[in-house]
MOPAC internal coordinates of N, CA, C and O (Angstrom, degrees):
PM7 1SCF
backbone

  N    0.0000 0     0.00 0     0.00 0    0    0    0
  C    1.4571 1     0.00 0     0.00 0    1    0    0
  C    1.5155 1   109.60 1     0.00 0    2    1    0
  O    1.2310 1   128.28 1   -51.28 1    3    2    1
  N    1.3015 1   101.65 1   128.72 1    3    2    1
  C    1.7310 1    99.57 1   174.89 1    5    3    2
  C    1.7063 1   111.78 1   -89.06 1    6    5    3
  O    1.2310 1   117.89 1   -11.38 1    7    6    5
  N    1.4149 1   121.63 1   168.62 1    7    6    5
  C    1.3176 1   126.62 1  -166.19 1    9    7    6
  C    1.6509 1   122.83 1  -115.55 1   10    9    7
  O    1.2310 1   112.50 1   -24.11 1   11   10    9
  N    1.1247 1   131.77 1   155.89 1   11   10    9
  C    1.5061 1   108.57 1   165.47 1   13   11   10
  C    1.0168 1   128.24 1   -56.52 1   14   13   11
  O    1.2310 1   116.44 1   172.84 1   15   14   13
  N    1.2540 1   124.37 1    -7.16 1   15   14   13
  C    1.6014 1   126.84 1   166.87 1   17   15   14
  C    1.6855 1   109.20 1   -72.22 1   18   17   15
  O    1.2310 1   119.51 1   157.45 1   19   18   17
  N    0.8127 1   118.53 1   -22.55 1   19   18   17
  C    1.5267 1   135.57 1  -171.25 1   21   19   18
  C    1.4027 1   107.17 1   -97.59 1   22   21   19
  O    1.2310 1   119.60 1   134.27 1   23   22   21
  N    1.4744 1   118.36 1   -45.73 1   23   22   21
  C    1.1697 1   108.57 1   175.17 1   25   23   22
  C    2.1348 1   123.68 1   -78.01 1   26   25   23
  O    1.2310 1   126.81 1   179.92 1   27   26   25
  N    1.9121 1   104.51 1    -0.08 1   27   26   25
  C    1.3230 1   117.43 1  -174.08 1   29   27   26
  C    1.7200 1    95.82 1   -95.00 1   30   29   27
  O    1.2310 1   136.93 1   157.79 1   31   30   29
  N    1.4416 1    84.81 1   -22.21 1   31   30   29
  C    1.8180 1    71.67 1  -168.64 1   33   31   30
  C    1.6738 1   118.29 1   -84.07 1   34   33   31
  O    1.2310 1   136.65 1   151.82 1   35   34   33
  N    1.3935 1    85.36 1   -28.18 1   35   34   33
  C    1.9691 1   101.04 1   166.93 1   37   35   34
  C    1.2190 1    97.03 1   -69.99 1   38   37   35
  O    1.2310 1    99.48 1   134.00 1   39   38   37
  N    1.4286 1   154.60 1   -46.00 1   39   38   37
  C    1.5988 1   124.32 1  -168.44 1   41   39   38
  C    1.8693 1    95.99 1   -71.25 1   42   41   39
  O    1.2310 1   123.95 1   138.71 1   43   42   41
  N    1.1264 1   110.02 1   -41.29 1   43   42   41
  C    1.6993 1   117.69 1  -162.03 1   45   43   42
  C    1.7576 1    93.74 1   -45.46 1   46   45   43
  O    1.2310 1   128.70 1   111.33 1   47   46   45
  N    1.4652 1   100.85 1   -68.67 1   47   46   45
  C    1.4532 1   107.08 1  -174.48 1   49   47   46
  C    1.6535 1   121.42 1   -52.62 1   50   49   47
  O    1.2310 1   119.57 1   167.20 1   51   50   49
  N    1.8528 1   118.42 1   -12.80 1   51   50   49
  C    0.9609 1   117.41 1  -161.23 1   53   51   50
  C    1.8660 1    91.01 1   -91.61 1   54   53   51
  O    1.2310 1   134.90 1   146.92 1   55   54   53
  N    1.3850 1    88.78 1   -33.08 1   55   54   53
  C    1.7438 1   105.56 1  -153.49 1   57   55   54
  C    2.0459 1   104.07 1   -56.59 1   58   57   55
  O    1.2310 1   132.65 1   137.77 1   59   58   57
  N    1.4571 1    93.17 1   -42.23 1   59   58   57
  C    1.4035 1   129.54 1  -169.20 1   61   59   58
  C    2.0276 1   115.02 1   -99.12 1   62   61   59
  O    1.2310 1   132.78 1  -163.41 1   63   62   61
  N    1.1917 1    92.92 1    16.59 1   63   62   61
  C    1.6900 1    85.40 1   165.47 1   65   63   62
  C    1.7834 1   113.45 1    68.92 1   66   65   63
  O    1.2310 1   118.36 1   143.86 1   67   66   65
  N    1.3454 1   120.73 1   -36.14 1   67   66   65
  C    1.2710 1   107.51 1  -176.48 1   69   67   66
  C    1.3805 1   107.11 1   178.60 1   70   69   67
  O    1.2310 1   120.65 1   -21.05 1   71   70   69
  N    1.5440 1   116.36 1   158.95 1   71   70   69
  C    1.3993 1   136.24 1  -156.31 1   73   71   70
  C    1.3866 1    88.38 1   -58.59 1   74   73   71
  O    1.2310 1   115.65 1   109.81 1   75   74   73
  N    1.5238 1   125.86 1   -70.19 1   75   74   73
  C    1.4869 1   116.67 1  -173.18 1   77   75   74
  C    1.6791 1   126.71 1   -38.66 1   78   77   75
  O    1.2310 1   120.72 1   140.62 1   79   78   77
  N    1.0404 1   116.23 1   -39.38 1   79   78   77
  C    1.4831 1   130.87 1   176.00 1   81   79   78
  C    1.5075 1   106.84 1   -79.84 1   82   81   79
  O    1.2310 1   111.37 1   143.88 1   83   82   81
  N    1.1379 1   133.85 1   -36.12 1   83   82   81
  C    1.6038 1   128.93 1   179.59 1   85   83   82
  C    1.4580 1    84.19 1   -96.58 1   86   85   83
  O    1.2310 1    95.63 1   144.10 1   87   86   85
  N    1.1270 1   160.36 1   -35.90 1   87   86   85
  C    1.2395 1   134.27 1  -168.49 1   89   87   86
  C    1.5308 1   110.19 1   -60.60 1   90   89   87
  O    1.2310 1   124.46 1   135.75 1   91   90   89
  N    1.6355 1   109.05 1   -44.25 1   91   90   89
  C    1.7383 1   100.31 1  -179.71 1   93   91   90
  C    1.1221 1   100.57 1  -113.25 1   94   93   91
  O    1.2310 1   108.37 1  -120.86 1   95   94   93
  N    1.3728 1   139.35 1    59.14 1   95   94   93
  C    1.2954 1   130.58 1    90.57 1   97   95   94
  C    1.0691 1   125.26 1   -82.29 1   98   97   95
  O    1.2310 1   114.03 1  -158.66 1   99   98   97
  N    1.0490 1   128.90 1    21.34 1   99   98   97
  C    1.5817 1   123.60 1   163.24 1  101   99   98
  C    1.6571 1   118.71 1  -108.93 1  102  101   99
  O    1.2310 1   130.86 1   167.81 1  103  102  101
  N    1.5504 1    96.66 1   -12.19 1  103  102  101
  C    1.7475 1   123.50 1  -166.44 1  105  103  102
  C    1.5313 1   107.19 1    66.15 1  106  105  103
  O    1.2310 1   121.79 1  -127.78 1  107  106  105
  N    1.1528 1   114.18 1    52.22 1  107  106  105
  C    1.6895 1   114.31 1  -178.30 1  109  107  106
  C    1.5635 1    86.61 1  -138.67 1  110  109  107
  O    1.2310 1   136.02 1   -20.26 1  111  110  109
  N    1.2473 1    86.60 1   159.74 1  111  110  109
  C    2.3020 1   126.89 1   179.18 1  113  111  110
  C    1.5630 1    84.23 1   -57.35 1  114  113  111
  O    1.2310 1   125.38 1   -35.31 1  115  114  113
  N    1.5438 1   107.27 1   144.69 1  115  114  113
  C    1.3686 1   111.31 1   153.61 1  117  115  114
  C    1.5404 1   127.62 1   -73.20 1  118  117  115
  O    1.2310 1   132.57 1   170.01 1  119  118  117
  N    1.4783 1    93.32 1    -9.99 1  119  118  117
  C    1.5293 1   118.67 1   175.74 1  121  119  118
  C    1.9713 1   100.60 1   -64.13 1  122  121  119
  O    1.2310 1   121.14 1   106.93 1  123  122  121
  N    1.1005 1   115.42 1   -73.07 1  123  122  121
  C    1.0712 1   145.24 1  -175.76 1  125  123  122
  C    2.0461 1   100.93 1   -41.32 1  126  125  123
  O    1.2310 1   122.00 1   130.63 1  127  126  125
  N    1.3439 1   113.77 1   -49.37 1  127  126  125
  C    1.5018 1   122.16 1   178.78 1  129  127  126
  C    1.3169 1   104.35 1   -53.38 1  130  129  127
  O    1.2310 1   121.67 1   113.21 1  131  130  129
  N    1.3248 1   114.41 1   -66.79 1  131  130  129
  C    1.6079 1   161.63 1  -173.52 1  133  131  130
  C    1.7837 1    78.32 1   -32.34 1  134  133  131
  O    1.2310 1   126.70 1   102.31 1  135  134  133
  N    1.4280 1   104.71 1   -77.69 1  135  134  133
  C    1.3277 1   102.82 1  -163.34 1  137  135  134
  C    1.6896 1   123.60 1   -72.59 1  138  137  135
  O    1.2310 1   123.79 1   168.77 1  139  138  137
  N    1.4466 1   110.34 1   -11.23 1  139  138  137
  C    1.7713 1   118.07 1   156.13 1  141  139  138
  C    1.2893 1   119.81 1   -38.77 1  142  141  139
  O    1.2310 1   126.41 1   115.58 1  143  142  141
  N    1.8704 1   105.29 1   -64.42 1  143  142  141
  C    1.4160 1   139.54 1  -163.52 1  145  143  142
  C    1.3104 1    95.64 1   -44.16 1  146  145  143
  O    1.2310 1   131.49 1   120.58 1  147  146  145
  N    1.6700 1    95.42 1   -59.42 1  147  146  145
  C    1.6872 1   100.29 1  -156.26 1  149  147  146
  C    1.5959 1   111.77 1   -59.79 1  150  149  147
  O    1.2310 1   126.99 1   128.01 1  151  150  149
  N    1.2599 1   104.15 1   -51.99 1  151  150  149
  C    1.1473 1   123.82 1   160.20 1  153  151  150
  C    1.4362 1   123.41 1    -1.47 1  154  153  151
  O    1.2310 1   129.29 1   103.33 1  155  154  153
  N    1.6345 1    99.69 1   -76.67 1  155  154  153
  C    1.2581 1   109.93 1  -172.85 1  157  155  154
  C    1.5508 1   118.58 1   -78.64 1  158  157  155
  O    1.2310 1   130.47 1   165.50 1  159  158  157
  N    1.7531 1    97.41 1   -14.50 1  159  158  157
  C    1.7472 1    98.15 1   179.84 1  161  159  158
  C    1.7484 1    98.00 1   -74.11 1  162  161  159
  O    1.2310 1   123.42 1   148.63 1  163  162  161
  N    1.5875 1   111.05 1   -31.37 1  163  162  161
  C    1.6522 1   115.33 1  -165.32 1  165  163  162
  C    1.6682 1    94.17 1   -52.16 1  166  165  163
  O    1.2310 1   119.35 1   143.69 1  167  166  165
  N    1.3590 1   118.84 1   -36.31 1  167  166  165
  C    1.5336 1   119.59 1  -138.80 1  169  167  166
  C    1.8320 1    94.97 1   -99.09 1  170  169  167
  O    1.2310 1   125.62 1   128.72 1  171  170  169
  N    1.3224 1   106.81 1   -51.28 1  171  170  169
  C    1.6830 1   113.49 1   156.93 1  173  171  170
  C    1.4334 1   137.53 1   -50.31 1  174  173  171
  O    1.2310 1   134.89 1   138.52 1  175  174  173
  N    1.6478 1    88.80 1   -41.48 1  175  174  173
  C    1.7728 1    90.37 1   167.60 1  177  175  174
  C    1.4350 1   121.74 1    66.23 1  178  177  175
  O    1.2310 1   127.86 1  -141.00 1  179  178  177
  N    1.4215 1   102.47 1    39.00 1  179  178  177
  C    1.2912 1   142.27 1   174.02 1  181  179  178
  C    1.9271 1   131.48 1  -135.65 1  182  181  179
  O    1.2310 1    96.58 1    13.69 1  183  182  181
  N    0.3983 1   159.01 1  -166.31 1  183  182  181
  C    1.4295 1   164.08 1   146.70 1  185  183  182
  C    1.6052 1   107.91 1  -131.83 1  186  185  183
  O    1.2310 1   127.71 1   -63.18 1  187  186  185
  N    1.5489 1   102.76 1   116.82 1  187  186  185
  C    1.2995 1   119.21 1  -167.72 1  189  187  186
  C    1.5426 1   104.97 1   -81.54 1  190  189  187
  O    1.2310 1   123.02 1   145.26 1  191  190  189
  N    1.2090 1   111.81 1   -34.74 1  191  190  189
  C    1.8383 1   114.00 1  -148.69 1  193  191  190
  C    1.3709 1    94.15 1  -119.46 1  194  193  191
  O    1.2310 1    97.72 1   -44.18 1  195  194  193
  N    1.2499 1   157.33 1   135.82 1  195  194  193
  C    1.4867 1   158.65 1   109.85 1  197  195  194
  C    1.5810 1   111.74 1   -41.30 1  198  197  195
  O    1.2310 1   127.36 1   -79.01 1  199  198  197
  N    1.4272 1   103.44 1   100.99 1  199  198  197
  C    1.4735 1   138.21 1   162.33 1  201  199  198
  C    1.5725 1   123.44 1   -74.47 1  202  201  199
  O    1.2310 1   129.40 1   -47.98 1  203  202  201
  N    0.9588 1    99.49 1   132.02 1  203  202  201
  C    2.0210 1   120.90 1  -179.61 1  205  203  202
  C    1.6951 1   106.04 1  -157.44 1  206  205  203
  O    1.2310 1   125.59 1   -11.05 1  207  206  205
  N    1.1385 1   106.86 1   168.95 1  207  206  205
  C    1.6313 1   115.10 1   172.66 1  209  207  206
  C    1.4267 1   100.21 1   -78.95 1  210  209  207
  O    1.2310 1   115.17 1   162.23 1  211  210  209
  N    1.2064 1   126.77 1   -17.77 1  211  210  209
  C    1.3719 1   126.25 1  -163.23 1  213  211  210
  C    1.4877 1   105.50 1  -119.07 1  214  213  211
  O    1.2310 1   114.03 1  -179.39 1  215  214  213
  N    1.2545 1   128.91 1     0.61 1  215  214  213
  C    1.6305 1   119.97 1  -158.10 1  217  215  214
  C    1.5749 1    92.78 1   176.24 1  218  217  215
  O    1.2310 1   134.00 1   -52.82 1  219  218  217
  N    1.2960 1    90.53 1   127.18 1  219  218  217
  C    1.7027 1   129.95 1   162.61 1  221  219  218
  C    1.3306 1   130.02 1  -133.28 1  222  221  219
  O    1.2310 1   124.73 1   -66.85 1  223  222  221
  N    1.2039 1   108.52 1   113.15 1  223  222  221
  C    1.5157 1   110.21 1  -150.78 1  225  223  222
  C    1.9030 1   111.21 1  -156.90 1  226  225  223
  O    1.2310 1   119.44 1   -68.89 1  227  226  225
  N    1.2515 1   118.67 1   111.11 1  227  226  225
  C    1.7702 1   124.15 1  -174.43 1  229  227  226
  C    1.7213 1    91.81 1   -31.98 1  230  229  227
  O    1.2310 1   130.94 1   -28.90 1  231  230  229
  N    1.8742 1    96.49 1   151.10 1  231  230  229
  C    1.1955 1   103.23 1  -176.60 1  233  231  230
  C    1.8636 1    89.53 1   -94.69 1  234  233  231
  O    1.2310 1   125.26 1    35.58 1  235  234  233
  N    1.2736 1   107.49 1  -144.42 1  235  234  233
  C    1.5244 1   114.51 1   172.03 1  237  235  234
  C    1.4293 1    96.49 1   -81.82 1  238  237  235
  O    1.2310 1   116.46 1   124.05 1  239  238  237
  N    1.1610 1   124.33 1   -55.95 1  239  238  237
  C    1.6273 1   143.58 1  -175.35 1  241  239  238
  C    1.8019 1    99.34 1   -35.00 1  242  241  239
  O    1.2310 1   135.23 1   119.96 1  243  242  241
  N    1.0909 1    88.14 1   -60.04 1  243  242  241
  C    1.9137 1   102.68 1  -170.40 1  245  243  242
  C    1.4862 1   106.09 1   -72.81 1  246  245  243
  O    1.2310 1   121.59 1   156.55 1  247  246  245
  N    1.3529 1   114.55 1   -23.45 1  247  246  245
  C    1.9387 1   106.09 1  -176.68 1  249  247  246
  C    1.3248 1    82.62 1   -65.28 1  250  249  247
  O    1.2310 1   117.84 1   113.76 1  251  250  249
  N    2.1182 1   121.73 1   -66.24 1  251  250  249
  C    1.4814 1    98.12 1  -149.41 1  253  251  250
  C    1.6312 1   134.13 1   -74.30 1  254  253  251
  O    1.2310 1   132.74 1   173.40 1  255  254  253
  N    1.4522 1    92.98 1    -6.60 1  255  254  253
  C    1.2707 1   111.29 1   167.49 1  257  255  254
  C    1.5674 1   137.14 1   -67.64 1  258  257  255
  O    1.2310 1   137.20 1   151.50 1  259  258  257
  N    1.5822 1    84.29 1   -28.50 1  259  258  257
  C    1.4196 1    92.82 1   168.38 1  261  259  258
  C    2.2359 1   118.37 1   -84.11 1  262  261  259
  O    1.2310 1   135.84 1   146.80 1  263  262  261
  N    1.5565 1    86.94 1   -33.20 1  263  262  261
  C    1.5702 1    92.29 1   158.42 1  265  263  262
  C    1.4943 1   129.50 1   -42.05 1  266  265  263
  O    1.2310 1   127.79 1   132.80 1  267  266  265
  N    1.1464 1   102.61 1   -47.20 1  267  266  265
  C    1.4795 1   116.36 1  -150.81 1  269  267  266
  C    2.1284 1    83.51 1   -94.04 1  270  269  267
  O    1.2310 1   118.99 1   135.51 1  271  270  269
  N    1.3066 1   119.54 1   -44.49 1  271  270  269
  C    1.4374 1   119.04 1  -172.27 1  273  271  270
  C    1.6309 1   105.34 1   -55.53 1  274  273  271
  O    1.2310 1   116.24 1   148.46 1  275  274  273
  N    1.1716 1   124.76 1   -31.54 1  275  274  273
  C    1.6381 1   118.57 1  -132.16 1  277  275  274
  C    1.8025 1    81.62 1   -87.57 1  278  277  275
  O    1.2310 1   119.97 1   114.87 1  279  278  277
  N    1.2083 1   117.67 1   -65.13 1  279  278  277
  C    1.4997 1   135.32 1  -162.63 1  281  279  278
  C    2.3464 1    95.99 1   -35.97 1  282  281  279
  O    1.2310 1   134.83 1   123.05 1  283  282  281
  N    1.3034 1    88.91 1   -56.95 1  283  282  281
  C    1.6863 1   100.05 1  -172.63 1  285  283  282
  C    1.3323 1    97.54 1   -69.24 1  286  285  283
  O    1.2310 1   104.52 1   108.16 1  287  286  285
  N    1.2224 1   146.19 1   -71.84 1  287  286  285
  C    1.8543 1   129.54 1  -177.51 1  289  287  286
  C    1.8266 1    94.71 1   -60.58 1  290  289  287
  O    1.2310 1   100.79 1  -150.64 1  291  290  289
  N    1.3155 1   152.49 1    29.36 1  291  290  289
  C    1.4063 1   137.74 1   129.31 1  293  291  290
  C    1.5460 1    98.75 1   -83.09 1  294  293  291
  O    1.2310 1   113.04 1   148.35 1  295  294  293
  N    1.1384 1   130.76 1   -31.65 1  295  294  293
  C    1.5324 1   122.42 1  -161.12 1  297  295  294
  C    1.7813 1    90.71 1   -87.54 1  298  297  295
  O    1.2310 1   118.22 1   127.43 1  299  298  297
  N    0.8502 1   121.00 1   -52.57 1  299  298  297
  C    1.3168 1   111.18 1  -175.57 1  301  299  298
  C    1.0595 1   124.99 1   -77.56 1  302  301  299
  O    1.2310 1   110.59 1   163.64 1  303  302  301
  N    1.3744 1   135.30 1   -16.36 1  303  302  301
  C    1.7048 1   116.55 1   122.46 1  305  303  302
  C    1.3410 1   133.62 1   -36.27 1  306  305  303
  O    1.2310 1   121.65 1   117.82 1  307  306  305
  N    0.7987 1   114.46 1   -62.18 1  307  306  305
  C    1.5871 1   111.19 1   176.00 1  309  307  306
  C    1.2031 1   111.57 1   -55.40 1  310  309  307
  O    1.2310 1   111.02 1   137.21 1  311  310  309
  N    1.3396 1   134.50 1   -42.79 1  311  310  309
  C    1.5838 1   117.37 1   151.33 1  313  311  310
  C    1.0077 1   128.17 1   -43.15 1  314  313  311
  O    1.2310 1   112.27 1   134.97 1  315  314  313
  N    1.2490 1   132.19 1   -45.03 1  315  314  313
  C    1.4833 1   134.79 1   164.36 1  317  315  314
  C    1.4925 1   109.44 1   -36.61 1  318  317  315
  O    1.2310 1   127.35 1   111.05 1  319  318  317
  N    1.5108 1   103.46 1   -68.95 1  319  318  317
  C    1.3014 1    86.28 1  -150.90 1  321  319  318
  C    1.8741 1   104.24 1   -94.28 1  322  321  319
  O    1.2310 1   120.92 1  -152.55 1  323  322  321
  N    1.3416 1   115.84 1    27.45 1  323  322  321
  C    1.5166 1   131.64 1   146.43 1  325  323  322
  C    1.1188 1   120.63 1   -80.50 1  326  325  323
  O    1.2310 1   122.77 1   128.68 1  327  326  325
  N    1.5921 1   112.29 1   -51.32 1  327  326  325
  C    1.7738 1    98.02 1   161.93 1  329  327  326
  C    1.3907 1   133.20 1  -102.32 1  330  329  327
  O    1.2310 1   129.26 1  -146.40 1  331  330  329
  N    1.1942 1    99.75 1    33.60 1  331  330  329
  C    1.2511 1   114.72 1   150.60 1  333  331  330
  C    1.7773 1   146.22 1  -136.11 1  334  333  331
  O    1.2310 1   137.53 1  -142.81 1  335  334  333
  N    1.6217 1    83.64 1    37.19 1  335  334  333
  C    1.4198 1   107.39 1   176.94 1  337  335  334
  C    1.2543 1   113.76 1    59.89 1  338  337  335
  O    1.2310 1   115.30 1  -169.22 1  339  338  337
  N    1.6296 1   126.51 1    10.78 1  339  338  337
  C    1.7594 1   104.48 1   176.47 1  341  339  338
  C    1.5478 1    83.65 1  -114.88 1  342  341  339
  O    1.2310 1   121.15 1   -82.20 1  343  342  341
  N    1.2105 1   115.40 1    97.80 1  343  342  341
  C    1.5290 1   134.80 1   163.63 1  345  343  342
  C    1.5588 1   109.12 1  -103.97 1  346  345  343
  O    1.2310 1   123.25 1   -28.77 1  347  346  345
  N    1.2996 1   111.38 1   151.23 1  347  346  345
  C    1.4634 1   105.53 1  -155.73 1  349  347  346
  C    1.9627 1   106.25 1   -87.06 1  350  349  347
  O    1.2310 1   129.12 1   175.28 1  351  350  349
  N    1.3664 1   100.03 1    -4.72 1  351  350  349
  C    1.5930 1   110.49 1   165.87 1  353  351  350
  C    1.4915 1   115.73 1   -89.69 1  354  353  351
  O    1.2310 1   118.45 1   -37.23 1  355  354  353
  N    1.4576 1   120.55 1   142.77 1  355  354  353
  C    1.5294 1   132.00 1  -163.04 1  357  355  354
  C    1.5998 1    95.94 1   -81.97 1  358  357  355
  O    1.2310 1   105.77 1   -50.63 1  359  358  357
  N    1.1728 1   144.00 1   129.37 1  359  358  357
  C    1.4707 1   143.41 1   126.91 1  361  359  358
  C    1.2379 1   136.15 1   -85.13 1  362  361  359
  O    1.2310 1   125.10 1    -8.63 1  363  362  361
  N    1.1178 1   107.81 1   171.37 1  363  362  361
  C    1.8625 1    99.86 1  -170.98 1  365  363  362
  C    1.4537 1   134.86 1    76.03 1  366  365  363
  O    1.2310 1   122.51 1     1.34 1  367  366  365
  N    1.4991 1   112.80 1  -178.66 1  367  366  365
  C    1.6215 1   109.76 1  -166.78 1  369  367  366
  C    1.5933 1    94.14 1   -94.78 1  370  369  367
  O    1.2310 1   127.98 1   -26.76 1  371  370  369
  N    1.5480 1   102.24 1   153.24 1  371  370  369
  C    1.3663 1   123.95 1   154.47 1  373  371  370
  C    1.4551 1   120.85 1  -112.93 1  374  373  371
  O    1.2310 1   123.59 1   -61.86 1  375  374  373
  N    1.1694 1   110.72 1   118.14 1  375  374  373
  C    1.7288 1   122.92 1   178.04 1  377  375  374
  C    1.3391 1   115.21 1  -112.60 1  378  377  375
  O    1.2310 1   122.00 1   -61.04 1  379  378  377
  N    1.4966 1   113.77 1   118.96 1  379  378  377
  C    1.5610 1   136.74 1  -159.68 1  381  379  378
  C    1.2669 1    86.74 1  -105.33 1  382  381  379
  O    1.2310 1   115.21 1   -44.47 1  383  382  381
  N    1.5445 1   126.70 1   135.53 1  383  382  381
  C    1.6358 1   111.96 1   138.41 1  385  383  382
  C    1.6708 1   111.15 1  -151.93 1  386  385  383
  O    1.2310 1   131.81 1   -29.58 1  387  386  385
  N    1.4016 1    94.80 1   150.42 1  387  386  385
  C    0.9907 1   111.61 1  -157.40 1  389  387  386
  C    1.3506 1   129.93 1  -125.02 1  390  389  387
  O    1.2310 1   116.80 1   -51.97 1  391  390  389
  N    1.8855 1   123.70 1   128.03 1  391  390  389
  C    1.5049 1   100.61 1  -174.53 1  393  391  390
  C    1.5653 1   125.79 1   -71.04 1  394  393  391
  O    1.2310 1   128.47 1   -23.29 1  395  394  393
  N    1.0597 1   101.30 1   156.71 1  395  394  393
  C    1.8712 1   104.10 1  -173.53 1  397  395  394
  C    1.1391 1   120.98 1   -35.45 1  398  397  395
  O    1.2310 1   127.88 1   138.17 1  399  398  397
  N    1.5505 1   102.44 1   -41.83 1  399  398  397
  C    1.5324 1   109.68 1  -138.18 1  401  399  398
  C    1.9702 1   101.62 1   -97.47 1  402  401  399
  O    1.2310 1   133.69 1  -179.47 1  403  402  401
  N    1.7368 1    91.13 1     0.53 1  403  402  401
  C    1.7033 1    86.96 1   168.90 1  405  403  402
  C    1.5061 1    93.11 1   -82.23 1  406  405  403
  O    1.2310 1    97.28 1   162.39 1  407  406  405
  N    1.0981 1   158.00 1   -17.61 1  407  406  405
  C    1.6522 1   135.78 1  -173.04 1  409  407  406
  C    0.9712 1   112.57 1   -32.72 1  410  409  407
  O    1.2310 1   120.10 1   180.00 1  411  410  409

């Protein structure tokens, strides 16, 4: 089974042309990308990316995959950060206090 880490690093690498460039934007080994990708092609059973020394580039497989990926890791952020209280609206009390003698 591949992971959401696997599935951030395949849009990163898709977004950005290649494992080296999505690898540090993510602050991870290109080693480490390298082995997501594969990963997820092992588990899909497809080959997402068309490889050369000269060219890296989504196959057909990997455009729609990447279509269909991007929409579901936005939704599951926003769960995140709904259940986990960093929602971009403020809740709760605010308590000011103040010495007298600024009046």
């Amino acid at each position: 089974m591949y992971s959401i880490p696997d599935l951030q690093t395949f849009v990163t690498v898709a977004r950005h042309g290649g494992i080296t460039a999505g690898a540090a934007l993510q602050g991870i080994s290109a080693a480490t990308a390298s082995h997501r990708v594969t990963k997820l092609e092992v588990r899909l059973g497809v080959q997402l990316f068309h490889r050369s020394s000269r060219n890296f580039t989504l196959s057909d497989e990997g455009t729609l995959f990447l279509d269909r990926i991007k929409p579901a890791l936005r939704e599951i952020e926003e769960a995140e950060y709904e259940a986990g209280g960093r929602s971009t609206t403020l809740r709760g009390h605010l308590r000011v206090t103040m010495s007298p003698w600024i009046l």
